[in-house]
KOLVEX-931671 format. One record per residue: residue number from 1; residue in one letter; x, y, z of N, C-alpha, C in turn. Coordinates in nm, 3 decimals. Example, Ala and Ser with C-alpha at 12.3 -4.5 7.8 and 13.67 -1.06 7.14 Angstrom:
 num residuo  n.east n.north    n.up ca.east ca.north   ca.up  c.east c.north    c.up
   1       A   1.319  -0.569   0.780   1.230   -0.450   0.780   1.320  -0.330   0.780
   2       S   1.285  -0.225   0.708   1.367   -0.106   0.714   1.290   0.003   0.787
This chain:
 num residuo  n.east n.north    n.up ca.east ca.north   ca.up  c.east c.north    c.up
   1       X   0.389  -1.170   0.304   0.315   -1.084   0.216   0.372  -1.095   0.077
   2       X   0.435  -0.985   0.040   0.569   -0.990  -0.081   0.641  -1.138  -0.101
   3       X   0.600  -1.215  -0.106   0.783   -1.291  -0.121   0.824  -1.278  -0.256
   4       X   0.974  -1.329  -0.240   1.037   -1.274  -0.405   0.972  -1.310  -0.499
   5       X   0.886  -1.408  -0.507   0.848   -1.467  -0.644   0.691  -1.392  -0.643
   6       X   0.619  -1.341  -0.555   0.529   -1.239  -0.543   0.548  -1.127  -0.618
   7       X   0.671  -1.061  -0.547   0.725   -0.915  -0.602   0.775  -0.916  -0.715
   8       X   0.854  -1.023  -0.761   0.849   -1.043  -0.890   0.706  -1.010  -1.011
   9       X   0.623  -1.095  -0.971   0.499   -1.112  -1.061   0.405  -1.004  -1.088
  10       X   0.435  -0.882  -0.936   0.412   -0.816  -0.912   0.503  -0.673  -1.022
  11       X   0.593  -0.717  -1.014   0.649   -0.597  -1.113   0.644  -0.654  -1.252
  12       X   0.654  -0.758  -1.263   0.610   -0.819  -1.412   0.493  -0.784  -1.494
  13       X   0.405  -0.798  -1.406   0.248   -0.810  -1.424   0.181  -0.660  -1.416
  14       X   0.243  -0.554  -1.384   0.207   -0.411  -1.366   0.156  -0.374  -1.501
  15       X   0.040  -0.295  -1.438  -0.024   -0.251  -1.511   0.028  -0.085  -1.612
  16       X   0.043  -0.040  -1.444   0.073    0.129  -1.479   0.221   0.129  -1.357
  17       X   0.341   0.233  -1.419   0.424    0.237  -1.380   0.474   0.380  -1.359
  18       X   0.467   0.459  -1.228   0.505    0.579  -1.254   0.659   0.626  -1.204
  19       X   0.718   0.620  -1.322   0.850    0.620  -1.271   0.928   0.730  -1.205
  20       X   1.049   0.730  -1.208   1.128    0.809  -1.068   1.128   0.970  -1.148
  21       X   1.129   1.006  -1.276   1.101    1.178  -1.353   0.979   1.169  -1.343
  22       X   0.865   1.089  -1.286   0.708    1.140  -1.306   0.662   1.197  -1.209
  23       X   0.561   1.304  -1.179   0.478    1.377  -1.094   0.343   1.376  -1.174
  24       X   0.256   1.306  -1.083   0.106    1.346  -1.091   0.005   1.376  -1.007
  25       X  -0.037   1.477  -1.055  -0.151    1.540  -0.949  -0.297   1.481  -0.969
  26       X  -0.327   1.480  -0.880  -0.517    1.411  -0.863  -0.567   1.288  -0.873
  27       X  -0.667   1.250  -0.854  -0.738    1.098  -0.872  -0.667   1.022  -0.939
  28       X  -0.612   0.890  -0.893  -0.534    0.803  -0.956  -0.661   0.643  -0.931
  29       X  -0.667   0.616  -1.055  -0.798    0.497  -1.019  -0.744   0.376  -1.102
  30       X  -0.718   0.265  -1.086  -0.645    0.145  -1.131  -0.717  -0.036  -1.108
  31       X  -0.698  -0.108  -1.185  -0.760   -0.247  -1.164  -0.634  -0.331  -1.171
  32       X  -0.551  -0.280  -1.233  -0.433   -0.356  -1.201  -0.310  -0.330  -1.090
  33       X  -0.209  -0.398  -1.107  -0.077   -0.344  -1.020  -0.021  -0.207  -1.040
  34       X   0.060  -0.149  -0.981   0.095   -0.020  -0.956   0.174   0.001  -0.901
  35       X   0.281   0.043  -1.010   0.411    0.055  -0.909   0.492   0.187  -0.912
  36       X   0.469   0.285  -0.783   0.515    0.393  -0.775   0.679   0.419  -0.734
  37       X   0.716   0.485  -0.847   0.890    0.531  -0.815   0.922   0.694  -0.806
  38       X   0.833   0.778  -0.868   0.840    0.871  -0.855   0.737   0.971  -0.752
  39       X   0.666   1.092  -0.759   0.591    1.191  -0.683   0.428   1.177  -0.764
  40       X   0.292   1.177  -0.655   0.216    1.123  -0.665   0.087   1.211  -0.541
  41       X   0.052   1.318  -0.588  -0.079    1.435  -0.526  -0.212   1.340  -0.520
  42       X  -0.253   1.383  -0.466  -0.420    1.355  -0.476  -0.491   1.221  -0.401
  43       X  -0.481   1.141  -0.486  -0.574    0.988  -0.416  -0.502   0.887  -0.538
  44       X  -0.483   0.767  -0.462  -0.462    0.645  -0.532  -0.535   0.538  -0.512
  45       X  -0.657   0.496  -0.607  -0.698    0.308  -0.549  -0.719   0.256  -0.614
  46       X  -0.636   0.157  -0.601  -0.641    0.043  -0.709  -0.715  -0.126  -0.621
  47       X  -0.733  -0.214  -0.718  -0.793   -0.341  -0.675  -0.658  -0.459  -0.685
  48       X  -0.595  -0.442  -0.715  -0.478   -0.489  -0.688  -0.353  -0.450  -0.595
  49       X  -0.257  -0.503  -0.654  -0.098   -0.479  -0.577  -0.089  -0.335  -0.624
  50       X   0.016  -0.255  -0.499   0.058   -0.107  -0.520   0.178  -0.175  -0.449
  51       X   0.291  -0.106  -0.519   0.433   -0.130  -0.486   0.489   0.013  -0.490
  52       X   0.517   0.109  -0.352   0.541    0.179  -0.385   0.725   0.165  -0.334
  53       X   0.834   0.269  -0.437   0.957    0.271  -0.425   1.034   0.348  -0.326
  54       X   1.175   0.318  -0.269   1.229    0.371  -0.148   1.250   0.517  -0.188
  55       X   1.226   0.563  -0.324   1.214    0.722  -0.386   1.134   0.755  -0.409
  56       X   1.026   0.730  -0.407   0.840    0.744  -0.417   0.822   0.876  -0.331
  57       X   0.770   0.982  -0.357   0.646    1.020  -0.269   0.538   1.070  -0.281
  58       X   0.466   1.042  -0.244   0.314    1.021  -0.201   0.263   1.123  -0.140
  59       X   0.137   1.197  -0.142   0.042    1.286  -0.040  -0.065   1.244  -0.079
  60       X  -0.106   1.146  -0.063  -0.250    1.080  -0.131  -0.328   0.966  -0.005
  61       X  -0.446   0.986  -0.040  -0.485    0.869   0.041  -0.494   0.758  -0.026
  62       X  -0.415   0.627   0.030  -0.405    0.506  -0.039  -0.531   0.418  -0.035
  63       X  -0.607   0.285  -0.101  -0.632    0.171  -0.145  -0.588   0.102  -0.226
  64       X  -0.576  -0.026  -0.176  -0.501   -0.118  -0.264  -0.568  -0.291  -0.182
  65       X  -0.539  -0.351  -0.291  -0.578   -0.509  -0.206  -0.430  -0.538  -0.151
  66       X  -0.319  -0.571  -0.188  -0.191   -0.563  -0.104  -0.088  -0.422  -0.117
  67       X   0.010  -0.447  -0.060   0.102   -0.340  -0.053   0.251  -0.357   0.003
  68       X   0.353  -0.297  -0.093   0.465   -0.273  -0.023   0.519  -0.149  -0.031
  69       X   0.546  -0.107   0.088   0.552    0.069   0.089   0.775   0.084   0.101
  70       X   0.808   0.156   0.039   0.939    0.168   0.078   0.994   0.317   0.075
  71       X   0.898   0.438   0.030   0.910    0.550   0.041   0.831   0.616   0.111
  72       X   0.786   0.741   0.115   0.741    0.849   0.153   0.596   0.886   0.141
  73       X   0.513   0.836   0.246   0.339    0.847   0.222   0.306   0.949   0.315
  74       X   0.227   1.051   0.253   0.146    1.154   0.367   0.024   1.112   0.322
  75       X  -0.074   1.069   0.418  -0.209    1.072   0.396  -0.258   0.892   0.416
  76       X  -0.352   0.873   0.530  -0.405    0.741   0.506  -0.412   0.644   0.405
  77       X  -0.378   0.513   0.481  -0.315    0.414   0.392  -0.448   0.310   0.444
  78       X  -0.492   0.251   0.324  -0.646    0.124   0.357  -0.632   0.016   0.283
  79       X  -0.536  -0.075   0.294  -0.503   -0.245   0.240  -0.625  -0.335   0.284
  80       X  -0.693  -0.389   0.228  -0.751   -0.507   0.193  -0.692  -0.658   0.254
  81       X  -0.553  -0.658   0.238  -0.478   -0.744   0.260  -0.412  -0.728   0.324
  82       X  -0.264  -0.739   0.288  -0.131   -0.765   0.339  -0.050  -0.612   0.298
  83       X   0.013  -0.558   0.360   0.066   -0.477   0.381   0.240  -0.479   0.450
  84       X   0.308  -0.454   0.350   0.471   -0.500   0.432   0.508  -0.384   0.391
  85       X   0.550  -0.309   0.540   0.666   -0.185   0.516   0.796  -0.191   0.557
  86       X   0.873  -0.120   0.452   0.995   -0.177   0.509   1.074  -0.061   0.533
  87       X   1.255  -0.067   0.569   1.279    0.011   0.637   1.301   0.114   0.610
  88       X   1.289   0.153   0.487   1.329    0.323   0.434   1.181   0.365   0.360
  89       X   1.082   0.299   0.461   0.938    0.366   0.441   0.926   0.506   0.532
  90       X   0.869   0.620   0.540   0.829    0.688   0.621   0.692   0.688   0.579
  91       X   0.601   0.740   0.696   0.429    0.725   0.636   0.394   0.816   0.761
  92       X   0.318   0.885   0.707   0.246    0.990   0.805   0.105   0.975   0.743
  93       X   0.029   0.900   0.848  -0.100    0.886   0.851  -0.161   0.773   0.907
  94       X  -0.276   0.751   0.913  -0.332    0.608   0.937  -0.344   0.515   0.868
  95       X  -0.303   0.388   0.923  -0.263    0.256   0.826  -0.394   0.132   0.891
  96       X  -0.404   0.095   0.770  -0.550    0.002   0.819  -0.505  -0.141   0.732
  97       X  -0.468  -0.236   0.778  -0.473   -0.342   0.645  -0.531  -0.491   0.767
  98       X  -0.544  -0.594   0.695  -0.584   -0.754   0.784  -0.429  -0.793   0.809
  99       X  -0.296  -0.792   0.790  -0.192   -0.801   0.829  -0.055  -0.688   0.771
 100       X   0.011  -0.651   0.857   0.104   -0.531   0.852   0.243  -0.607   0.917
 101       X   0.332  -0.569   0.822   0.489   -0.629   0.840   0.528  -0.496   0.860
 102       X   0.629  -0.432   0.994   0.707   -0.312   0.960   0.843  -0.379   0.978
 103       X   0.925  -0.342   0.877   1.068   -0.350   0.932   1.131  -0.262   1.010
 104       X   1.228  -0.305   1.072   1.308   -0.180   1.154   1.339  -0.080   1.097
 105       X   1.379   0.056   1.173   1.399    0.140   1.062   1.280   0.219   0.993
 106       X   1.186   0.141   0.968   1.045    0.235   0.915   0.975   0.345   1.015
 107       X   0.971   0.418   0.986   0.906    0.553   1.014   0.702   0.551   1.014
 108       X   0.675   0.535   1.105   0.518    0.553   1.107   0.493   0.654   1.242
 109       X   0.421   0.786   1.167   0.381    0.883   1.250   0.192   0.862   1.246
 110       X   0.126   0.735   1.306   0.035    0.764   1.269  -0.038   0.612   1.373
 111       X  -0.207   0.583   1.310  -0.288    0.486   1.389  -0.253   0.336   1.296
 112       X  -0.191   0.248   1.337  -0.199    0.126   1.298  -0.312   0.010   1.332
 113       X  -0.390  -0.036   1.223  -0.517   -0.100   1.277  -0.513  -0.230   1.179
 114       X  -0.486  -0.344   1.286  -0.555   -0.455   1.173  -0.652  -0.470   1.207
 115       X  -0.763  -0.524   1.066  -0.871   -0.520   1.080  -0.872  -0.687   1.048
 116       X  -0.986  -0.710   1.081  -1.040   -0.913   1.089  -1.090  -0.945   0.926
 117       X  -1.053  -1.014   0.879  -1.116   -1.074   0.766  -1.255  -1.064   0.785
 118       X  -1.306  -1.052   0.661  -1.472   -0.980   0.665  -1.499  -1.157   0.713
 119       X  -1.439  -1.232   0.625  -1.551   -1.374   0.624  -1.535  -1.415   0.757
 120       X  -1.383  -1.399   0.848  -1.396   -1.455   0.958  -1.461  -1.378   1.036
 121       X  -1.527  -1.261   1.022  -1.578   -1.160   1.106  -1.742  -1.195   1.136
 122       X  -1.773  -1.215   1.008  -1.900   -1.320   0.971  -1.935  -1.419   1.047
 123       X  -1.827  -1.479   1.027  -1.858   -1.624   1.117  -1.840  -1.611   1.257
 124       X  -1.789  -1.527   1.307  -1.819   -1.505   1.423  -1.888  -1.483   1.505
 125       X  -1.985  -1.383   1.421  -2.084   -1.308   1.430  -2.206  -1.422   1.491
 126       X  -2.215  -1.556   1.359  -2.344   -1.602   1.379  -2.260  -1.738   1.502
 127       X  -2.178  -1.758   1.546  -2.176   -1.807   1.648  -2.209  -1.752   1.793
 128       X  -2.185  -1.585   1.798  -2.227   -1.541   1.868  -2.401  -1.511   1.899
């Protein structure tokens, strides 16, 4: 999912950055990357990368096209993509992405679902 030169480009390339003194409440709506370090109410979706931090927390329902979670999520999580949690993630809710990395150590109180690539889902379809 992440690899270093990913996560790199990924924190390079950020759009909006809410750092570890920030708290925001309500609708969070984004086209670029997003990288959460601090506290975060309401809803987050962006069309890109969300990187959230091992001090992050979250009560929001997530979208994002990828993701790396390393803090504290209450509320359904819906990746597009790739999704890697690692071990000082906790997440309480349902997680939906086309591939999910957990590391040991991560905390999930909730429904884990990969879902099929739309296009390969497609093509399946008309073979059937």
């Amino acid at each position: 999912m992440f690899k270093k030169q990913n996560e790199e480009t990924l924190i390079k390339d950020a759009e909006t950055i809410i750092g570890p003194s920030i708290k925001i409440k309500g609708d969070f709506f984004g086209k670029g990357n997003i990288i959460v370090e601090g506290i975060l109410e309401g809803s987050l979706k962006t069309s890109s990368g969300l990187y959230v931090g091992d001090k992050a927390k979250i009560t929001a329902a997530i979208e994002a096209k990828d993701a790396k979670i390393g803090g504290e999520v209450k509320g359904n999580i819906k990746i597009k993509g790739y999704l890697e949690i690692l071990a000082t993630a906790k997440i309480n809710g349902d997680v939906e992405a086309l591939g999910i990395s957990v590391a040991k150590g991560a905390f999930i109180n909730g429904r884990l679902t990969m879902k099929t690539d739309e296009k390969e889902s497609a093509d399946l379809k008309k073979i059937n």
